[in-house]
ChimeraX commands (.cxc) that place a marker at each C-alpha (Angstrom):
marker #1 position -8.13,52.49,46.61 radius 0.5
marker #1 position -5.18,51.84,48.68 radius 0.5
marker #1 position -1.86,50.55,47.20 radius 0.5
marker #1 position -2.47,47.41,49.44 radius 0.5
marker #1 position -5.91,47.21,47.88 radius 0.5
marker #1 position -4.93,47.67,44.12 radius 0.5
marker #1 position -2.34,44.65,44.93 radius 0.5
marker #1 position -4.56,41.74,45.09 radius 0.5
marker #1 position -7.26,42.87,42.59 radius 0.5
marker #1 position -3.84,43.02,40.33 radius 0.5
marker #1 position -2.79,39.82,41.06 radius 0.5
marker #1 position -6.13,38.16,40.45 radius 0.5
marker #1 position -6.71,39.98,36.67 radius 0.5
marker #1 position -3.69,38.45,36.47 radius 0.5
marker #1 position -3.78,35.14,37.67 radius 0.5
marker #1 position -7.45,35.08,35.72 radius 0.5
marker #1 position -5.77,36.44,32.12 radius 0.5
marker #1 position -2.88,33.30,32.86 radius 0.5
marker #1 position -5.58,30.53,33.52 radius 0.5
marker #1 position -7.48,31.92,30.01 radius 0.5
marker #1 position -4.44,31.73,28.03 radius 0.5
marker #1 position -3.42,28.21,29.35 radius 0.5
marker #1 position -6.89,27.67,28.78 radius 0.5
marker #1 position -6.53,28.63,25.08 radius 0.5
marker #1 position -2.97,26.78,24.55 radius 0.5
marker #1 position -4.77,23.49,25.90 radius 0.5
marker #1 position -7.23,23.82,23.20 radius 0.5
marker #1 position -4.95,24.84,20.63 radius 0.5
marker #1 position -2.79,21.64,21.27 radius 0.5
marker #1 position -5.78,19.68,21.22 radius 0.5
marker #1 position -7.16,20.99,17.98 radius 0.5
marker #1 position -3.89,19.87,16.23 radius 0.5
marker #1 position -5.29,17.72,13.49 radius 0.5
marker #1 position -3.42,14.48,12.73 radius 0.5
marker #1 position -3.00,13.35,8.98 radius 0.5
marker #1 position -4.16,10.42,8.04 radius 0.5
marker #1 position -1.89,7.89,6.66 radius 0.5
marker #1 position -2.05,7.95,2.70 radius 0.5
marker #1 position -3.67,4.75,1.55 radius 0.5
marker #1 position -2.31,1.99,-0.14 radius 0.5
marker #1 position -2.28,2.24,-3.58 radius 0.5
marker #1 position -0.88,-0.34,-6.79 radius 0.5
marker #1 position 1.15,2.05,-9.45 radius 0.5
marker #1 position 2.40,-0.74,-11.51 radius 0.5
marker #1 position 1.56,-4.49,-12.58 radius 0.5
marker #1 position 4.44,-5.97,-15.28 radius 0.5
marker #1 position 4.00,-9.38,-16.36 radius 0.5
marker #1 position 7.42,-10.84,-17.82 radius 0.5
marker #1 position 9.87,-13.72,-17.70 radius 0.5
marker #1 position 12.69,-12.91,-15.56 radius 0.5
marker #1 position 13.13,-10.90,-12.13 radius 0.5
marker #1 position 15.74,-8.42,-10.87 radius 0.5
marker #1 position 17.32,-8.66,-7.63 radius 0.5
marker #1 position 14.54,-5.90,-6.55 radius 0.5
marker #1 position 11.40,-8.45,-7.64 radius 0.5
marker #1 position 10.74,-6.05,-10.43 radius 0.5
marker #1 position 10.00,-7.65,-14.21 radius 0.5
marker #1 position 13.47,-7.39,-16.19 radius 0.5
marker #1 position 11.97,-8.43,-19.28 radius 0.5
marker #1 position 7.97,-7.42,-19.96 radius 0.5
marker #1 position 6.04,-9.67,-22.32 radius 0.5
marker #1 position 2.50,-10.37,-23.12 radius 0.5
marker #1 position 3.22,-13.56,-24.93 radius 0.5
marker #1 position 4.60,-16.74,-23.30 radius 0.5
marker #1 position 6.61,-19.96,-24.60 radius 0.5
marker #1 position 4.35,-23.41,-23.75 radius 0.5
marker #1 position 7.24,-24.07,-20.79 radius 0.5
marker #1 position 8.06,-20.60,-19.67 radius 0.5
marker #1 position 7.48,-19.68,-15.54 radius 0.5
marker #1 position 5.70,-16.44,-15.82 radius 0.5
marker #1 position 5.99,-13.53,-13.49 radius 0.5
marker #1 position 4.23,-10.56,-12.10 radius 0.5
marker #1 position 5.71,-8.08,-10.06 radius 0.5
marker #1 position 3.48,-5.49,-8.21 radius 0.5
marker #1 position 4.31,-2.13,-7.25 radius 0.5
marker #1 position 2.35,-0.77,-4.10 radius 0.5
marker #1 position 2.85,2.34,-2.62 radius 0.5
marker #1 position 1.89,3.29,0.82 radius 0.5
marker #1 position 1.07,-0.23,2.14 radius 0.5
marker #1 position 0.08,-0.66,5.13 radius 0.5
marker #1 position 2.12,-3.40,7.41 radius 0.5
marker #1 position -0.68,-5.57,7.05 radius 0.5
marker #1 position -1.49,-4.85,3.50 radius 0.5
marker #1 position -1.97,-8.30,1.53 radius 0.5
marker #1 position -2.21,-9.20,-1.91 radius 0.5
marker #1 position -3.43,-11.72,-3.96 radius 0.5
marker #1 position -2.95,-12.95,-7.44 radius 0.5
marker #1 position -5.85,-14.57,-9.48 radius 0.5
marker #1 position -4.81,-16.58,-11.93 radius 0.5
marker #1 position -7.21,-17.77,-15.06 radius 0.5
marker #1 position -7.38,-19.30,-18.27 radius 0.5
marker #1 position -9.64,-18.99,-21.35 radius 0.5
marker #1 position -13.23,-18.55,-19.96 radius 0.5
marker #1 position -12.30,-17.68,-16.34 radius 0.5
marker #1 position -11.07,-21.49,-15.20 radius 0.5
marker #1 position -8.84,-21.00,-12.31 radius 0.5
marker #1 position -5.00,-21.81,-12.80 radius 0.5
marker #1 position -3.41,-20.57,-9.64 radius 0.5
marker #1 position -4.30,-18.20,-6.68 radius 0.5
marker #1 position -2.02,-16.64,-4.18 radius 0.5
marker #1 position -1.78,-14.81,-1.38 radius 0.5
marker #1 position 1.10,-12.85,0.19 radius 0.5
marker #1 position 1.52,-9.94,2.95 radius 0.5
marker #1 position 3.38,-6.96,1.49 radius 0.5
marker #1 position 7.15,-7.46,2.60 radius 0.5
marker #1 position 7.93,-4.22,4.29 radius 0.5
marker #1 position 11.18,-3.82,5.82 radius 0.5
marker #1 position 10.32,-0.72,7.98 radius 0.5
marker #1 position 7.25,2.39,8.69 radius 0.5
marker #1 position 9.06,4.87,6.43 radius 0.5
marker #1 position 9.19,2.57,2.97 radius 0.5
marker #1 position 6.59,4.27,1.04 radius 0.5
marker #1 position 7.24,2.15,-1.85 radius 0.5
marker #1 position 7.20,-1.85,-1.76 radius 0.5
marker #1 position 7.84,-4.72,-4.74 radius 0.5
marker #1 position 6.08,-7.86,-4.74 radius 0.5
marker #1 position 6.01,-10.99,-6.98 radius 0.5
marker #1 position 4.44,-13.49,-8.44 radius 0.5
marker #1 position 4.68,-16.63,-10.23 radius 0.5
marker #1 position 3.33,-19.54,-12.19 radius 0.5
marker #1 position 5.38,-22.43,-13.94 radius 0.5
marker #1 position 4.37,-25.88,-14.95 radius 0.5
marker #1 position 6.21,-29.16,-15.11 radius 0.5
marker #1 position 4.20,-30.04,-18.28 radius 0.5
marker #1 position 3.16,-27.43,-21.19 radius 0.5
marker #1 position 1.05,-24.42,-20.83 radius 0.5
marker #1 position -1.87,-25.20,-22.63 radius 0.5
marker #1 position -1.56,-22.32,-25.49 radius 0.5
marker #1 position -4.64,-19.75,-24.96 radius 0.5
marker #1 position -5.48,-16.87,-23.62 radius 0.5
marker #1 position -4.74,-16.42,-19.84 radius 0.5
marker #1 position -5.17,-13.22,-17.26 radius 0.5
marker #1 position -3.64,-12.50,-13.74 radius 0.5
marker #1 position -5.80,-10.22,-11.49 radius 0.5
marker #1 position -4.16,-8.57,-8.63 radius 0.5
marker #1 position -6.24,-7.78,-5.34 radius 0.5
marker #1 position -4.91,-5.44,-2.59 radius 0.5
marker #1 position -6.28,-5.78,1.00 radius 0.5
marker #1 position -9.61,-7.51,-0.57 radius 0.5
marker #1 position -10.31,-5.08,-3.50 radius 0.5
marker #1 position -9.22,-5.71,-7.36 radius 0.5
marker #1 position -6.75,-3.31,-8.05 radius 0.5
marker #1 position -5.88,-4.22,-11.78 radius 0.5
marker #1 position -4.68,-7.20,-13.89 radius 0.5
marker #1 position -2.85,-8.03,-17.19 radius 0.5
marker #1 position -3.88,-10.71,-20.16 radius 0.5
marker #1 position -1.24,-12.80,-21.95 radius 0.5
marker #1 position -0.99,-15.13,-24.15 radius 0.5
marker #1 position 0.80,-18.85,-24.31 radius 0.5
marker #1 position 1.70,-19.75,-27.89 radius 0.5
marker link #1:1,2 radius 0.2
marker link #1:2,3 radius 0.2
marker link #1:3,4 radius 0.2
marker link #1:4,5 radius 0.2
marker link #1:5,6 radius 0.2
marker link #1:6,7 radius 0.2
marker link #1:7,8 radius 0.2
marker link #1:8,9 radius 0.2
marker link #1:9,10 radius 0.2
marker link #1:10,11 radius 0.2
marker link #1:11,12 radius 0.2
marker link #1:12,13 radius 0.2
marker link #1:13,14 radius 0.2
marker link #1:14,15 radius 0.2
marker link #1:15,16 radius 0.2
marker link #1:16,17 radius 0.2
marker link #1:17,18 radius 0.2
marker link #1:18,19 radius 0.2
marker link #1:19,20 radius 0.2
marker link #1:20,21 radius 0.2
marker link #1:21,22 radius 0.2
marker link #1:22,23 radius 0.2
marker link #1:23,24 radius 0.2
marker link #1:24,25 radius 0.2
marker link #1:25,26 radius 0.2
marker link #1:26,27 radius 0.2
marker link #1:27,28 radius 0.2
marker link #1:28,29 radius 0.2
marker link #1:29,30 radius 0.2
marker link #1:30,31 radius 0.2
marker link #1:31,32 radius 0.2
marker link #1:32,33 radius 0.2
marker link #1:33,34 radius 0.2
marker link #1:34,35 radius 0.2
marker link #1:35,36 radius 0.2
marker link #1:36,37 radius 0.2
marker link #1:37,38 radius 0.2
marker link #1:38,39 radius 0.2
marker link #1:39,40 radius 0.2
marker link #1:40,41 radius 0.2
marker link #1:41,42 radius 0.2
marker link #1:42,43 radius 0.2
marker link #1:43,44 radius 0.2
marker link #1:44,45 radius 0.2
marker link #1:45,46 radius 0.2
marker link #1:46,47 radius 0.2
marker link #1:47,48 radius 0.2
marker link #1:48,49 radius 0.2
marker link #1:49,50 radius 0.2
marker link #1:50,51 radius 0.2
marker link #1:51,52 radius 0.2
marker link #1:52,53 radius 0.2
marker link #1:53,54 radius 0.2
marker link #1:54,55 radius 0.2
marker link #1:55,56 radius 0.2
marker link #1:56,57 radius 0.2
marker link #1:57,58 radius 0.2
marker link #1:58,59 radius 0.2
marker link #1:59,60 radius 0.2
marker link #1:60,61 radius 0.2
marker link #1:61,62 radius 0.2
marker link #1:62,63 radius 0.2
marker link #1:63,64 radius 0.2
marker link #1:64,65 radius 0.2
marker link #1:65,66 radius 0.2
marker link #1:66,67 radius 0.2
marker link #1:67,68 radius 0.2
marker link #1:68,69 radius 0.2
marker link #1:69,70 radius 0.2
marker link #1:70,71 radius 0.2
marker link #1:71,72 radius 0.2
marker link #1:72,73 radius 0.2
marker link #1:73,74 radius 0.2
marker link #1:74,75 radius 0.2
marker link #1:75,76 radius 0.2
marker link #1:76,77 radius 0.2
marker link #1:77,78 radius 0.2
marker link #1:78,79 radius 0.2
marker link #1:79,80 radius 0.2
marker link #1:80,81 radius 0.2
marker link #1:81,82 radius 0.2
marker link #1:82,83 radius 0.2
marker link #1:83,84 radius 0.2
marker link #1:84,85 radius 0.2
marker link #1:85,86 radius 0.2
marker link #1:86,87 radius 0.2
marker link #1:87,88 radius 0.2
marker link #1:88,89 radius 0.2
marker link #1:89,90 radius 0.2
marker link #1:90,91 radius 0.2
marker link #1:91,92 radius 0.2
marker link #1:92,93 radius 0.2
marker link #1:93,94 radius 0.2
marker link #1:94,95 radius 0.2
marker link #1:95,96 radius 0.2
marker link #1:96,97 radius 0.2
marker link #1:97,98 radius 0.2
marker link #1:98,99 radius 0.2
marker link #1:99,100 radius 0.2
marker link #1:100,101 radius 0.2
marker link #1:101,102 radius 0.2
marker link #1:102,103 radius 0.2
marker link #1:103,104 radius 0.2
marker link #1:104,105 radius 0.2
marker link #1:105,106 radius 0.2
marker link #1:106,107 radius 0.2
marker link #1:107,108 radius 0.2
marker link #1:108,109 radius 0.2
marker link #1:109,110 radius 0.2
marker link #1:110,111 radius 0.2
marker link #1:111,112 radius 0.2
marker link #1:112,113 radius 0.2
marker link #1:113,114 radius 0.2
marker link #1:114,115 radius 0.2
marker link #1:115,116 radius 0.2
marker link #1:116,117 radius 0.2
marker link #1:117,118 radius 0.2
marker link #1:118,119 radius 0.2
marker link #1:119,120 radius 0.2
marker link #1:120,121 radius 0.2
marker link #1:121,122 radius 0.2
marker link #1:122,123 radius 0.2
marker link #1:123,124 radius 0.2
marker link #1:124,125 radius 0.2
marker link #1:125,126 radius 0.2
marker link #1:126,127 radius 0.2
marker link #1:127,128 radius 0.2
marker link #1:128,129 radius 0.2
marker link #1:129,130 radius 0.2
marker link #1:130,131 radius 0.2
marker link #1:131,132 radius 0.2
marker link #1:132,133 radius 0.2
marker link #1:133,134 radius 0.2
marker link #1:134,135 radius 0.2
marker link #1:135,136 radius 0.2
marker link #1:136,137 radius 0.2
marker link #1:137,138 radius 0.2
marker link #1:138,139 radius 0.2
marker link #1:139,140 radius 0.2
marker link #1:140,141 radius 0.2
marker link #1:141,142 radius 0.2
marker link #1:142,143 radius 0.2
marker link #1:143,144 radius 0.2
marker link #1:144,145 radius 0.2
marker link #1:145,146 radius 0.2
marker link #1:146,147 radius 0.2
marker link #1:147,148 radius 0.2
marker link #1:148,149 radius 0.2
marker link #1:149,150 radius 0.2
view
């Protein structure tokens, strides 16, 4: 073969070895897996009767006075920025006291941890008994806490 010849047969192993490897990049940038965002989880439920600034429980108790407003402060991590939750509250044999529902207050994407709370009071007295507070995340029970009012 000529050196005119070997010039274009050169060029296209060439051009063909370029278009493989751009080829292979492409599909290497396409096979980059994305994470999937970690799922919303509740790492703490404290029942008590006072909040901090932060909406967490600054005192924790299991018994309550007949006129004391009761809190509950959950901890969720990961939520979602249309996570909800919901607080069941019941007396004795299940009789429903109070039920709410609130959307997890998240101030931006990156907070991986939010506070939310909770609260029952009563112009009159708590009957004395036993009482529970379930807490539901997005739909599903995700824990709950008895007490007592004495």
């Amino acid at each position: 073969m000529s050196r005119f010849q070997t010039a274009p047969a050169v060029l296209l192993v060439c051009s063909i070895a370029l278009a493989c490897g751009k080829k292979a990049e492409q599909a290497t940038d396409s096979a980059v897996a994305v994470a999937p965002a970690p799922s919303p989880s509740v790492s703490a439920i404290a029942l008590g009767r006072h909040l901090g600034s932060n909406n967490v429980v600054s005192d924790t108790a299991s018994v309550f006075g007949r006129r004391d407003t009761i809190y509950v402060s959950v901890t969720v991590q990961n939520a979602a920025p249309t996570s909800a939750l919901t607080a069941k509250w019941t007396f004795q044999t299940g009789q429903l006291v109070d039920s709410t529902s609130q959307a997890i207050a998240r101030t931006d994407a990156t907070n991986a941890t939010t506070v939310t709370e909770f609260h029952i009071s009563k112009k009159s007295a708590w009957p004395a008994g036993k009482y529970k507070v379930e807490i539901w995340l997005d739909g599903a029970t995700v824990g709950s806490r008895d007490f007592q009012v004495k």
